[in-house]
Backbone as CSV, one residue per row, in Angstrom:
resi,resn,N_x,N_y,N_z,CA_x,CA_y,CA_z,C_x,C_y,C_z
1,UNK,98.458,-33.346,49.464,98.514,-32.839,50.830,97.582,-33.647,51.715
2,UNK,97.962,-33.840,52.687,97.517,-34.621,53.838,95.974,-33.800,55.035
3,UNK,95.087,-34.330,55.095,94.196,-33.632,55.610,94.578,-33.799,57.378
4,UNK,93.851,-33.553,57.899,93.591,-32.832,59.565,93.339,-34.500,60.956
5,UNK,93.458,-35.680,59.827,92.778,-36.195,61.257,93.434,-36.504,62.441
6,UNK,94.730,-36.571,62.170,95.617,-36.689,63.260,95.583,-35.333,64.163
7,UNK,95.212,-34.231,64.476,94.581,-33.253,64.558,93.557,-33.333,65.518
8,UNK,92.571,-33.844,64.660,91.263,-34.239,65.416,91.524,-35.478,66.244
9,UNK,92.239,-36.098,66.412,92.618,-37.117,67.621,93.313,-36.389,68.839
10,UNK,94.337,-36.121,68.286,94.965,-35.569,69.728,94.235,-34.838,70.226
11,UNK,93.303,-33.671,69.547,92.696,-32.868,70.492,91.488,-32.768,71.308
12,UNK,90.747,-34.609,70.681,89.835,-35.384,71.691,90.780,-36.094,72.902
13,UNK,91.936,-36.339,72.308,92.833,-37.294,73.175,93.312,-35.963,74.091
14,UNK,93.362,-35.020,73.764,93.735,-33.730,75.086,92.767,-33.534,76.079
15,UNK,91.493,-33.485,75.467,90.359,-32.932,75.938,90.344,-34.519,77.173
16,UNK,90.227,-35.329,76.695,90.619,-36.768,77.672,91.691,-36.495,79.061
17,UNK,92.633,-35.885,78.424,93.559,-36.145,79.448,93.302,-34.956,80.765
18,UNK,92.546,-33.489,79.976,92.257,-32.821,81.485,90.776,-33.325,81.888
19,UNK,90.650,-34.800,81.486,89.623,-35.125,82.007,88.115,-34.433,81.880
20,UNK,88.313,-33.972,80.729,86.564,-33.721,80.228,86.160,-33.793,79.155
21,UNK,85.073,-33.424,78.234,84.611,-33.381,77.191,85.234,-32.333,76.165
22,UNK,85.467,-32.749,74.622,85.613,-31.529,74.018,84.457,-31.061,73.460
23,UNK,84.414,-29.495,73.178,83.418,-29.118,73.209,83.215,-28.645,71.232
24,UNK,82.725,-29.237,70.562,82.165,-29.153,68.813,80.715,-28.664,68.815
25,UNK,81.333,-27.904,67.778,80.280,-26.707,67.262,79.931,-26.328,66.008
26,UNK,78.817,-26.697,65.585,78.526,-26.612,64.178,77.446,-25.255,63.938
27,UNK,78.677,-24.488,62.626,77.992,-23.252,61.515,77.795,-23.968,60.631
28,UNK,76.814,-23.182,59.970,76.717,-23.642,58.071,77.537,-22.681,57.130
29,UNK,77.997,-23.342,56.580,79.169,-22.305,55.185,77.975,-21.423,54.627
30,UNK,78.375,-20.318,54.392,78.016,-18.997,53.500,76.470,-18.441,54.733
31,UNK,76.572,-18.685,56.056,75.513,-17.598,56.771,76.254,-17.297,57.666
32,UNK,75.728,-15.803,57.931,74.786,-15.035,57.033,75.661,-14.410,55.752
33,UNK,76.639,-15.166,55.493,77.602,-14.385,54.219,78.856,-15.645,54.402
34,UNK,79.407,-16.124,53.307,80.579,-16.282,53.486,81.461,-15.756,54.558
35,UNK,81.997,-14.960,54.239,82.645,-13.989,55.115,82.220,-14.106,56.837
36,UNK,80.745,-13.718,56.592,80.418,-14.323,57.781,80.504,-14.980,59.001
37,UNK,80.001,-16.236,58.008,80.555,-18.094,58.397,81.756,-17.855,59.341
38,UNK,83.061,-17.530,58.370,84.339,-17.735,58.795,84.380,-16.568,59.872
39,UNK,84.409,-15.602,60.045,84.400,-15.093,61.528,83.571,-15.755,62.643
40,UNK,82.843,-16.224,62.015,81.380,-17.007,63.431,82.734,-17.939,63.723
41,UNK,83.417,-19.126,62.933,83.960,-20.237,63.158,84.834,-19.426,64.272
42,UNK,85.855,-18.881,63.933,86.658,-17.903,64.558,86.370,-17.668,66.148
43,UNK,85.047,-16.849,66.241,83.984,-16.385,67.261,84.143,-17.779,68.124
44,UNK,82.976,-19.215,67.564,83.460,-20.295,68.419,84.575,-20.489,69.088
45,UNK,85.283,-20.685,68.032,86.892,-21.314,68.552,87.327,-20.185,69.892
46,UNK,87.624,-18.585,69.446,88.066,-17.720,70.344,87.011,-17.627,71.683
47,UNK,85.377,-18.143,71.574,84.945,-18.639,73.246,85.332,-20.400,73.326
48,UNK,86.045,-20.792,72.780,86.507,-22.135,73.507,86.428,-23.203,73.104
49,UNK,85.557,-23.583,71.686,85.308,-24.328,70.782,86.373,-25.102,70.799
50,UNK,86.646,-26.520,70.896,87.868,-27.126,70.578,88.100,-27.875,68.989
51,UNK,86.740,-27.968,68.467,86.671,-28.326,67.110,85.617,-27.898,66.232
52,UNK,85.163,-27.834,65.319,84.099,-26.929,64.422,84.249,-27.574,63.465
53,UNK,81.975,-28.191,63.171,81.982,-28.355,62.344,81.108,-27.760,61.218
54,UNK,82.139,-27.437,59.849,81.434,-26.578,59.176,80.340,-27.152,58.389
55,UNK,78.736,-26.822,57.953,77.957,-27.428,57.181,77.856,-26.975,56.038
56,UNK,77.630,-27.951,55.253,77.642,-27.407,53.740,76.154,-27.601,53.416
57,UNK,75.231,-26.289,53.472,73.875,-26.309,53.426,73.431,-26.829,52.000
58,UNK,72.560,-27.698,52.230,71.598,-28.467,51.341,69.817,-28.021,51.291
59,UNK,69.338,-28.462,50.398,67.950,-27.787,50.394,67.324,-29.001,50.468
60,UNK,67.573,-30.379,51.276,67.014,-30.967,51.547,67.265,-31.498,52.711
61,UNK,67.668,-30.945,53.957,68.534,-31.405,55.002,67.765,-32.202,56.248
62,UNK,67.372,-33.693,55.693,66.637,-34.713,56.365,66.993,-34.358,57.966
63,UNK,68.501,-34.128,58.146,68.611,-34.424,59.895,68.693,-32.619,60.495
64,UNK,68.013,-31.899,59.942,68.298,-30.679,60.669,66.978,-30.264,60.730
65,UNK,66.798,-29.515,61.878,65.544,-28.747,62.288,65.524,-27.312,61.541
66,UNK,64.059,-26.888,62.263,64.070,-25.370,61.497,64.677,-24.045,61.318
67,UNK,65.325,-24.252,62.752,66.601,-23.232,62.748,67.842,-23.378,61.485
68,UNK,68.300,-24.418,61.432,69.417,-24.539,60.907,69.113,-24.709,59.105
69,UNK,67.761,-25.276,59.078,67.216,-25.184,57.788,67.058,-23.705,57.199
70,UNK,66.735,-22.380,58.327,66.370,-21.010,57.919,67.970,-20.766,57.395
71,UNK,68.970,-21.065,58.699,69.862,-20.650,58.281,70.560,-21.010,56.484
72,UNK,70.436,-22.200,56.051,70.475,-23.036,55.215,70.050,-22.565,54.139
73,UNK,68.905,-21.904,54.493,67.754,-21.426,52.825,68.536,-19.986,52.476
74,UNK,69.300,-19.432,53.963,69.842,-18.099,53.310,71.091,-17.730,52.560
75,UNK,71.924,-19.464,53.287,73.501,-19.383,52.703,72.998,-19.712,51.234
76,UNK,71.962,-20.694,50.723,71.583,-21.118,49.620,71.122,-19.678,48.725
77,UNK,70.333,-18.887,49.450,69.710,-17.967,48.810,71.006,-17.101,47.804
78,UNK,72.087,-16.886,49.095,73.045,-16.026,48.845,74.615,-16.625,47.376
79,UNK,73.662,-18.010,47.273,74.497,-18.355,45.848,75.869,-19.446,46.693
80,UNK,75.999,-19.888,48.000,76.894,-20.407,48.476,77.455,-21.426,47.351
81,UNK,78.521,-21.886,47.495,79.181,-23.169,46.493,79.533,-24.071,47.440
82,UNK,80.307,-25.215,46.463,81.130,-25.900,47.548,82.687,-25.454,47.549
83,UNK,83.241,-24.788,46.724,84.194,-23.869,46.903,83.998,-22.727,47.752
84,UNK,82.852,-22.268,48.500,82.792,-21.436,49.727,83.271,-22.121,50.724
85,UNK,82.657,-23.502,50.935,82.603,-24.527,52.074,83.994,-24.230,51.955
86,UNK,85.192,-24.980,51.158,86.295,-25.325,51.106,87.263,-23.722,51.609
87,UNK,86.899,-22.722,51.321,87.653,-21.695,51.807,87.005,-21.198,52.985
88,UNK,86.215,-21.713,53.740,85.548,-21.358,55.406,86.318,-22.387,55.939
89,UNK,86.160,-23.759,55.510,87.380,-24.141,56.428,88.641,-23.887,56.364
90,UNK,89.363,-23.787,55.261,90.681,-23.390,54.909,90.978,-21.912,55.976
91,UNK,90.021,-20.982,55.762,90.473,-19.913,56.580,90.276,-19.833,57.776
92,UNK,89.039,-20.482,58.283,88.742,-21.026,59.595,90.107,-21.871,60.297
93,UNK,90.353,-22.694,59.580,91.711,-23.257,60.492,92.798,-22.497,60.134
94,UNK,93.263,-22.053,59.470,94.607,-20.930,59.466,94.071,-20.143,60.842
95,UNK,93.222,-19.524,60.333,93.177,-18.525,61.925,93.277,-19.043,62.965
96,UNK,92.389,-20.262,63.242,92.343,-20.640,64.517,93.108,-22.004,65.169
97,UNK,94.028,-22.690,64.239,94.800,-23.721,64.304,93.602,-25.078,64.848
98,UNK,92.602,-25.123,64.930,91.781,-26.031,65.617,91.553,-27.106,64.380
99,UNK,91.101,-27.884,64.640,90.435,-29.304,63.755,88.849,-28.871,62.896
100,UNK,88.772,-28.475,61.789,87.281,-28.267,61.162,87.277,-29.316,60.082
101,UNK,85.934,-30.049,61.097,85.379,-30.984,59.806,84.184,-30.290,58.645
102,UNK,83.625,-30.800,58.078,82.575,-30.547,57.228,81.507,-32.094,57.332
103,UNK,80.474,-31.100,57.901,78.949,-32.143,57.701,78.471,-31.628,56.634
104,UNK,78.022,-32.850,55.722,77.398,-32.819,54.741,76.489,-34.258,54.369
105,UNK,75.571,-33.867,53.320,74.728,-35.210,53.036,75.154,-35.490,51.605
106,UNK,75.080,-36.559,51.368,75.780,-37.150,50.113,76.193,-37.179,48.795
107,UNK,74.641,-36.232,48.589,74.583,-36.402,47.516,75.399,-35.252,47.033
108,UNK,75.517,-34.150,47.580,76.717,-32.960,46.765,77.844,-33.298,46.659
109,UNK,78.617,-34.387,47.498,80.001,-35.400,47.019,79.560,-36.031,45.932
110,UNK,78.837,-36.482,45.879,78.328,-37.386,44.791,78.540,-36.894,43.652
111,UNK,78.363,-35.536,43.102,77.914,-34.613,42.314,79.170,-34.183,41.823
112,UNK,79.713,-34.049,43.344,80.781,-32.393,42.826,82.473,-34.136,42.414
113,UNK,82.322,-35.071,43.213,83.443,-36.539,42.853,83.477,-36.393,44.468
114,UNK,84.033,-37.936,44.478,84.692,-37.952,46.162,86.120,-37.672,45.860
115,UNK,86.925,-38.104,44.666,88.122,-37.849,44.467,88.542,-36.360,44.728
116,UNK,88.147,-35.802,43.871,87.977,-33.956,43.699,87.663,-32.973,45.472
117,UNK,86.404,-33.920,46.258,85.941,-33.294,47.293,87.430,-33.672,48.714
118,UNK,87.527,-34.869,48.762,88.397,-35.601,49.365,90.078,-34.746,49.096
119,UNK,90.609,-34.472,48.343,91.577,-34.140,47.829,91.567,-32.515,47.969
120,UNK,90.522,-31.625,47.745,90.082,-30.257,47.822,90.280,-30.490,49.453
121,UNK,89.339,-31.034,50.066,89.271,-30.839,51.698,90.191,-31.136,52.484
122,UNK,91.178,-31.793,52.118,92.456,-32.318,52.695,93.214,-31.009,52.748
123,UNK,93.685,-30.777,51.061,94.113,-29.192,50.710,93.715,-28.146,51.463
124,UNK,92.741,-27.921,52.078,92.480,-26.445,52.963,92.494,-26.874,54.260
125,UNK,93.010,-28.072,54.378,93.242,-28.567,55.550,92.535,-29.216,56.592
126,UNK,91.350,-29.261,56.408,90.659,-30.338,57.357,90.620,-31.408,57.433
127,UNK,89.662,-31.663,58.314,89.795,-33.009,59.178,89.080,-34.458,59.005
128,UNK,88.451,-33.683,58.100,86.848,-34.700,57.575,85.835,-34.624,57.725
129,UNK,84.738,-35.348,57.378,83.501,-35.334,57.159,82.694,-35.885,58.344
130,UNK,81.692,-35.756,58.206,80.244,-36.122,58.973,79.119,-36.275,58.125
131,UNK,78.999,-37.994,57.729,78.173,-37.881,56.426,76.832,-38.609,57.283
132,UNK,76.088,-38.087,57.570,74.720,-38.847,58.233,73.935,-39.278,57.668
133,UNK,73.881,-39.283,56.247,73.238,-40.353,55.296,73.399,-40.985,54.485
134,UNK,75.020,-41.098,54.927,75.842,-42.622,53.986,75.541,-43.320,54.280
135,UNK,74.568,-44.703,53.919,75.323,-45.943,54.889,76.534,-46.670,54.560
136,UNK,76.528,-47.328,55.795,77.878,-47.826,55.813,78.205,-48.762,55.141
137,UNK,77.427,-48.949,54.599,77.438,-50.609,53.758,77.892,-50.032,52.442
138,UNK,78.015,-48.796,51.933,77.918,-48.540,50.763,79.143,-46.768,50.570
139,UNK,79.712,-47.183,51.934,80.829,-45.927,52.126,82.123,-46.397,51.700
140,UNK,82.614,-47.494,50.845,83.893,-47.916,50.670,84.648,-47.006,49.507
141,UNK,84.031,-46.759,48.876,84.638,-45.234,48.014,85.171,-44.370,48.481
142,UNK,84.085,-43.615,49.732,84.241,-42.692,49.944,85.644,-43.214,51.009
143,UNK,85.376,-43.885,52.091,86.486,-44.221,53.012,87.866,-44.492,52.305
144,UNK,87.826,-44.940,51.362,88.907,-45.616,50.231,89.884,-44.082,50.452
145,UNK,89.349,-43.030,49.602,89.258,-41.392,49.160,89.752,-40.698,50.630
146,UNK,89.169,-40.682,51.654,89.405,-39.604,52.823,90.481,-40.718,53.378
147,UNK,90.772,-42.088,53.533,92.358,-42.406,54.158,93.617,-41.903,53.089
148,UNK,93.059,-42.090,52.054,94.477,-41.529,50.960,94.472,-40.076,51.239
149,UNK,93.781,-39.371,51.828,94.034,-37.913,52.084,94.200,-37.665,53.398
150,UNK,94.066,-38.202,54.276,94.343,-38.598,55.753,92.908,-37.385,56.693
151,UNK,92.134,-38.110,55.751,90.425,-37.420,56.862,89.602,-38.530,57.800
152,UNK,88.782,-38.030,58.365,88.177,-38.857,58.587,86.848,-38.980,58.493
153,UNK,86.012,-40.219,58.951,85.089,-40.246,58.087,83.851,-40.959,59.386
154,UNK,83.291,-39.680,59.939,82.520,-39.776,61.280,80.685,-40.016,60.588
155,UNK,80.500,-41.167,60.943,79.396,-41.909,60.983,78.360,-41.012,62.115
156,UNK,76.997,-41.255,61.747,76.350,-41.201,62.763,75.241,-42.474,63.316
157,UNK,75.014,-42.107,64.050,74.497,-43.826,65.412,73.482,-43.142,65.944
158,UNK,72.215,-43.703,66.225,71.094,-43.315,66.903,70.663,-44.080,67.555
159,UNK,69.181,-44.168,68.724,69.325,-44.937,69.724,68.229,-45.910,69.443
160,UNK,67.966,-45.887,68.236,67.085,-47.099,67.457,68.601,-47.997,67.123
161,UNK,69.370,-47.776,66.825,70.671,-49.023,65.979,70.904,-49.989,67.004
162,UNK,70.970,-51.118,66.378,70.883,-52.401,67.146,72.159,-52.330,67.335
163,UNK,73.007,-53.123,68.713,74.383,-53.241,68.642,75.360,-54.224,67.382
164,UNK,74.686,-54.921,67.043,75.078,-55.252,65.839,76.098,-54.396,64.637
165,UNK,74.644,-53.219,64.966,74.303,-52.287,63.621,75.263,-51.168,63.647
166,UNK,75.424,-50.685,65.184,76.639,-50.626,66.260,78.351,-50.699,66.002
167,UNK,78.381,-52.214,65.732,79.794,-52.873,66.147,79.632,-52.626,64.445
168,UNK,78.537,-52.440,63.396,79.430,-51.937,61.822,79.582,-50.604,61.856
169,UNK,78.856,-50.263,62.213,79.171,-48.470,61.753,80.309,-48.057,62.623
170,UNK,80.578,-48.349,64.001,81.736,-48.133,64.643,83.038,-48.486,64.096
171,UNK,83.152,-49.952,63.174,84.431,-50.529,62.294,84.683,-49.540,61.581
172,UNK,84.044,-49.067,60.775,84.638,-48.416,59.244,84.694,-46.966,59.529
173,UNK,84.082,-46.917,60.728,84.351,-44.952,61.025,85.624,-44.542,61.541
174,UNK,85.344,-43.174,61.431,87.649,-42.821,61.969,87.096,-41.139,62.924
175,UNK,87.829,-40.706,63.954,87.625,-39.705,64.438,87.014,-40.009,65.273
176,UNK,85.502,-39.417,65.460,84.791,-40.089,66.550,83.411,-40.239,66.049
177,UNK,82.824,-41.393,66.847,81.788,-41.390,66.257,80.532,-40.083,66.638
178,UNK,79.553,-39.838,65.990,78.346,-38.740,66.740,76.977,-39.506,67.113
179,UNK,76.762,-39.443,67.828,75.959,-39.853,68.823,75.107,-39.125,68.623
180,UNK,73.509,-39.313,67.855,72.285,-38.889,67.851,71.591,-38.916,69.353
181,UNK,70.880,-37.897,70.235,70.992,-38.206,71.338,69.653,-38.814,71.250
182,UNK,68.838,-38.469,70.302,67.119,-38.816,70.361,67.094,-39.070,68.820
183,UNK,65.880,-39.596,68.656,65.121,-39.809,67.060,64.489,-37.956,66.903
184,UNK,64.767,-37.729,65.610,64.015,-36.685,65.051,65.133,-35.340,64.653
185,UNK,65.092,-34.786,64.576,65.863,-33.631,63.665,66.854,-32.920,64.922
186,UNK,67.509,-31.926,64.004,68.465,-31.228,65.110,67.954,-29.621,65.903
187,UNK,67.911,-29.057,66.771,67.009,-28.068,67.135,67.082,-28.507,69.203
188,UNK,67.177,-26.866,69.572,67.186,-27.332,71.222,66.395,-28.306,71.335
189,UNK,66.735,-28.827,72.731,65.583,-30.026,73.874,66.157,-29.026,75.401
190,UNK,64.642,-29.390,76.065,64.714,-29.142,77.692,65.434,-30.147,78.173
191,UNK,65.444,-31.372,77.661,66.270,-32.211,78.564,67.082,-32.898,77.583
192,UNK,68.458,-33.258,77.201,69.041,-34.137,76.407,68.383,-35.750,77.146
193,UNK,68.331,-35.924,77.865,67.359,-37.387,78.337,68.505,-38.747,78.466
194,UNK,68.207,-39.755,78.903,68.869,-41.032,79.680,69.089,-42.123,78.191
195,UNK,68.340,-41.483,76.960,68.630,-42.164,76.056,69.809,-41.696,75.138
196,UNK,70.545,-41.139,75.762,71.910,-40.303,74.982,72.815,-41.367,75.644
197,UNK,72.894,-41.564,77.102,73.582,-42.074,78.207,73.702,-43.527,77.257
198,UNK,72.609,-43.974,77.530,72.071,-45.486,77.121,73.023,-45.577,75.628
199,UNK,73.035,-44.594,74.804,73.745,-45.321,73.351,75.004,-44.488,73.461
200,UNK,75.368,-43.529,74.307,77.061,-43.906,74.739,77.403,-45.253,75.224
201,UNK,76.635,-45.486,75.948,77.337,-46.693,76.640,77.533,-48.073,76.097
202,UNK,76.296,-48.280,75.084,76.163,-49.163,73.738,77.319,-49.277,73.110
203,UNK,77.373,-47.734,72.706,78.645,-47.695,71.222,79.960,-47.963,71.658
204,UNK,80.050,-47.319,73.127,81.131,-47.477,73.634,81.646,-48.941,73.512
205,UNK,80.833,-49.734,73.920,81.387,-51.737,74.164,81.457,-52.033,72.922
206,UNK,81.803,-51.017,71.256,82.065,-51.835,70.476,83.062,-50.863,69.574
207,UNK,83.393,-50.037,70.321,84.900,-48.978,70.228,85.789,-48.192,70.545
208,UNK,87.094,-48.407,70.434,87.801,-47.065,71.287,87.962,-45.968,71.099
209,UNK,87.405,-45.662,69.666,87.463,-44.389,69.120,85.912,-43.224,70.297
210,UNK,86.519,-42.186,70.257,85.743,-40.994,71.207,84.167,-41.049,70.608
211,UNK,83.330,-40.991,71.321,81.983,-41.021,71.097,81.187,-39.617,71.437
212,UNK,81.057,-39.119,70.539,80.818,-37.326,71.027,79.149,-37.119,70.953
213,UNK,78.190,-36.666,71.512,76.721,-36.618,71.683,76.089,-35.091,71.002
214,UNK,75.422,-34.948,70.129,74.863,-34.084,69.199,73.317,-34.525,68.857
215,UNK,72.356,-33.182,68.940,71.103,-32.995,69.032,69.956,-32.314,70.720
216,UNK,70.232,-30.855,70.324,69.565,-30.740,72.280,70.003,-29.900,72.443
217,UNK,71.369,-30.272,72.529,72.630,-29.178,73.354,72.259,-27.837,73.647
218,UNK,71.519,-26.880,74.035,72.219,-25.659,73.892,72.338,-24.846,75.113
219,UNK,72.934,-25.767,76.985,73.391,-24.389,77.377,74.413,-25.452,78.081
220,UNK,74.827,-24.224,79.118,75.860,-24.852,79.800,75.512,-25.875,80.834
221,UNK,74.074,-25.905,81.272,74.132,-27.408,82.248,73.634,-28.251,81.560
222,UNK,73.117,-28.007,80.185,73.074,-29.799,79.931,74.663,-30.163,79.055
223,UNK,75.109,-29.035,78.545,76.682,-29.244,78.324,77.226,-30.050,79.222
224,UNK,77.388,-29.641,80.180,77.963,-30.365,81.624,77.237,-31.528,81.780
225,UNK,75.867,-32.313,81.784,75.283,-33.347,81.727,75.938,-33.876,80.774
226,UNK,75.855,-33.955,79.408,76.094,-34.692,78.388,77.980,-34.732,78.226
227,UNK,78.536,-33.798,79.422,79.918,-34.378,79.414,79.942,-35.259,80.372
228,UNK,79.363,-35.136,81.239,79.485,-36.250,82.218,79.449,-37.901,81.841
229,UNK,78.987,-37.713,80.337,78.977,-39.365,79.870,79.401,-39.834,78.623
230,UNK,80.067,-38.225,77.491,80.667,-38.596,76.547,81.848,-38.009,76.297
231,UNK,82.804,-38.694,75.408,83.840,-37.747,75.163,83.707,-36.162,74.503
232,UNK,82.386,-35.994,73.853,82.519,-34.849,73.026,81.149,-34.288,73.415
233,UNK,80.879,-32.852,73.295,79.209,-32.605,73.000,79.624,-31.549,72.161
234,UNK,78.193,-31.748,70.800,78.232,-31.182,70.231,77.086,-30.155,69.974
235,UNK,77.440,-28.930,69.615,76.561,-27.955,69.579,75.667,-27.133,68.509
236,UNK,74.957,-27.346,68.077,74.677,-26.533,66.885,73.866,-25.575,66.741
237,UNK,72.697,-25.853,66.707,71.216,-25.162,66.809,71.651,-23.593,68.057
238,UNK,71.560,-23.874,69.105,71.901,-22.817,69.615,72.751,-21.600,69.194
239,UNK,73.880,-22.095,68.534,74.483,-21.388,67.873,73.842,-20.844,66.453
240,UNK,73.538,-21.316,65.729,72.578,-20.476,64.734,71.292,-20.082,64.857
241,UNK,70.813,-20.186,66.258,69.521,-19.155,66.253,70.352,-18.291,67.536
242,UNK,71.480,-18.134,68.060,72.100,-16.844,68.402,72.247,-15.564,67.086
243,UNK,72.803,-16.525,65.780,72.941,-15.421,64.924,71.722,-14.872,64.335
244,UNK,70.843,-16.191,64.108,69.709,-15.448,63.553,68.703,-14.495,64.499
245,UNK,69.008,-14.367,65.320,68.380,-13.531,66.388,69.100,-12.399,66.611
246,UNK,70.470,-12.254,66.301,71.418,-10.920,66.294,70.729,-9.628,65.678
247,UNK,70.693,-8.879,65.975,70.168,-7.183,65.344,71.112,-7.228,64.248
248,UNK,72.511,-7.441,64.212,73.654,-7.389,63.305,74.563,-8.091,63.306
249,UNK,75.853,-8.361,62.589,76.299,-9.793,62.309,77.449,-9.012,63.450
250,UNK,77.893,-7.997,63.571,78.940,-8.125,65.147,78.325,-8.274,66.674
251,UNK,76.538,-7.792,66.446,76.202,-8.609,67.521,75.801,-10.443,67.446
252,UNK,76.004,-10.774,66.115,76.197,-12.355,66.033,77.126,-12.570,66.392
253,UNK,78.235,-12.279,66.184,79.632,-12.496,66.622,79.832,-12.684,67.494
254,UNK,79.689,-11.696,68.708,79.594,-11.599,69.960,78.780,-12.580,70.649
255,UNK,77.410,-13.032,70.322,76.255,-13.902,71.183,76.975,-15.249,70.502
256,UNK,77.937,-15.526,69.445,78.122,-17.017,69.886,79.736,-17.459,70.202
257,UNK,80.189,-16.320,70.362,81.358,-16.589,71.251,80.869,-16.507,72.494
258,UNK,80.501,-15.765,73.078,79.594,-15.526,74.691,78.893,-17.345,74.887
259,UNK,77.952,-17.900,74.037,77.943,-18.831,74.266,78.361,-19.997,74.510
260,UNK,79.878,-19.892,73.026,80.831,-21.177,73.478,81.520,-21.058,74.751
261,UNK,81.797,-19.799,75.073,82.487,-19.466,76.506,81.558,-20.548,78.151
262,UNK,80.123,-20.347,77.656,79.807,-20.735,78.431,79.204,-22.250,78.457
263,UNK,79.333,-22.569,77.281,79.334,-24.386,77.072,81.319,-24.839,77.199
264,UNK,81.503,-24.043,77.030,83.383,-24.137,77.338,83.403,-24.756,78.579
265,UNK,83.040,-24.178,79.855,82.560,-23.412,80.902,81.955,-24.829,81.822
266,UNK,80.913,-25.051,80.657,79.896,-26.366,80.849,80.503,-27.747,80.956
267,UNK,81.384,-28.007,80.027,81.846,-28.975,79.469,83.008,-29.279,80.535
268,UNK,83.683,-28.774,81.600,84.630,-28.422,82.225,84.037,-28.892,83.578
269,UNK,82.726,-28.907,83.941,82.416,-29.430,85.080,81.886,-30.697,85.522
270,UNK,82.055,-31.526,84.198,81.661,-32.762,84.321,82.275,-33.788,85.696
C-alpha cells in the first residue's frame, strides 16, 4: 500500500493557491493516553489544522524543549509503542481525511527496521516522516524505503546551514522542507525574529518544494508573521502545554482546537 505524500502536496499546493500558509501541528503519540493523542489530532484538524504532525516520543529528544519533553516522559511513562504511533495516525487520518506525518529521531527506525517502519506507515496511511537527526549524507536507506512506499522524507535546515549545506539537504528531501526558525530547542518565543525570514529565503533559491517554519509559533500574530514569508507554519509547543495545563482531557480538547481555530485564523491574514 502506497503512503500519503501526494496528499501532503496538494494540500500545501491548496493552501498556495488561496494564497496563504498551511497551518501544521504537532502532538506526541500516547499523551495524555493513546486514545487521547488521537482525539487531540482530530481537535487540531476540526479548529483548522491542515496537516498534523504526529511525534513518536523518545527519552532523549535533542530538538524539543521542556514542554514537549513533560509531555514525552508521560506518553513514555504510560508504556506508548511504536504500534501506538502507527494506529494515532491510521485513526487520525480516517477521521479527519488530512495528511499526518510522524516526527521522529532515528534511532527507533533504526531499531524497530526502516523496511518494517516505512511499509507499517504507508499502511495506516501517512505521509511521512520528519527525521531531524538524520543526516543527509547517510539517509539513502531510509529515502530508498519511504519512495517505494510513496512517503516523504522532510529534512530539517537551520539558520547556521551554509547554502551549500542548503542546496544538499533540499535535493534528497520530498514534501516540504522545516525550517528551524532559531538555534536551540522547540518551546514558545516572544518574537519568531528576521532570522526565520533570512533562511526562508536561503532555502528557497535552492528549491521548489514548500518551505514550512517551526520553533516559537504559538499565537495567532506571529502565525500571521511567519505566514507572511513561508509556505507552512508549524505549531507545536503551544499545543501541548494547552493540554498539559487542561483541568481534564475534554477541557484539553477544547483549548487546542480553540487554538488551531485561531492560528487557522492567523495564518489567513498574511
Amino acid at each position: 500500500m502506497s503512503g500519503n505524500i501526494e496528499l501532503l502536496n496538494t494540500t500545501l499546493a491548496a493552501a498556495k493557491a488561496e494564497n496563504r500558509a498551511a497551518l501544521i501541528a504537532y502532538l506526541p503519540a500516547g499523551f495524555p493516553t493513546v486514545d487521547g493523542a488521537i482525539e487531540a489530532v482530530k481537535a487540531v484538524a476540526a479548529g483548522g489544522a491542515d496537516i498534523v504532525e504526529v511525534g513518536l516520543p523518545h527519552s532523549d529528544p535533542v530538538l524539543d524543549g521542556p514542554v514537549i519533553q513533560t509531555a514525552d516522559d508521560i506518553a513514555l511513562r504510560g508504556g506508548v509503542r511504536i504500534a501506538d504511533v502507527m494506529r494515532t495516525v491510521r485513526e487520525a487520518h480516517e477521521a479527519t481525511g488530512i495528511p499526518i506525518l510522524v516526527m521522529t529521531y532515528w534511532n527507533p527506525i533504526d531499531r524497530y527496521g526502516v523496511e518494517r517502519f516505512t511499509a507499517e506507515l504507508a499502511e495506516a496511511g501517512g505521509a511521512g516522516c520528519i527525521l531531524p537527526d538524520l543526516p543527509v549524507q547517510e539517509s539513502a536507506l531510509w529515502r530508498e524505503h519511504a519512495d517505494k512506499h510513496g512517503l516523504a522524507t522532510v529534512f530539517v535546515v537551520a539558520p547556521s546551514s551554509k547554502d551549500d549545506r542548503l542546496a544538499t539537504i533540499t535535493e534528497a528531501g520530498s514534501g516540504f522542507v522545516y525550517a528551524a526558525s532559531l538555534m536551540g530547542v522547540t518551546g514558545t518565543r516572544v518574537s519568531v525574529g528576521e532570522q526565520a525570514q533570512d533562511l526562508v529565503r536561503r532555502t528557497r533559491a535552492t528549491t521548489g518544494i514548500p518551505v514550512c517554519v517551526g520553533l516559537g509559533v504559538s499565537n495567532a500574530d506571529q502565525a500571521a508573521e511567519v505566514a507572511g514569508f513561508a509556505d507552512g507554519v508549524i505549531v507545536g509547543s503551544a499545543f501541548v502545554k494547552r493540554m498539559l495545563d487542561a483541568p481534564d482531557e475534554a477541557a484539553g480538547l477544547e483549548a487546542v482546537r480553540s487554538l488551531a481555530a485561531g492560528l487557522a485564523e492567523g495564518v489567513r491574514k498574511r
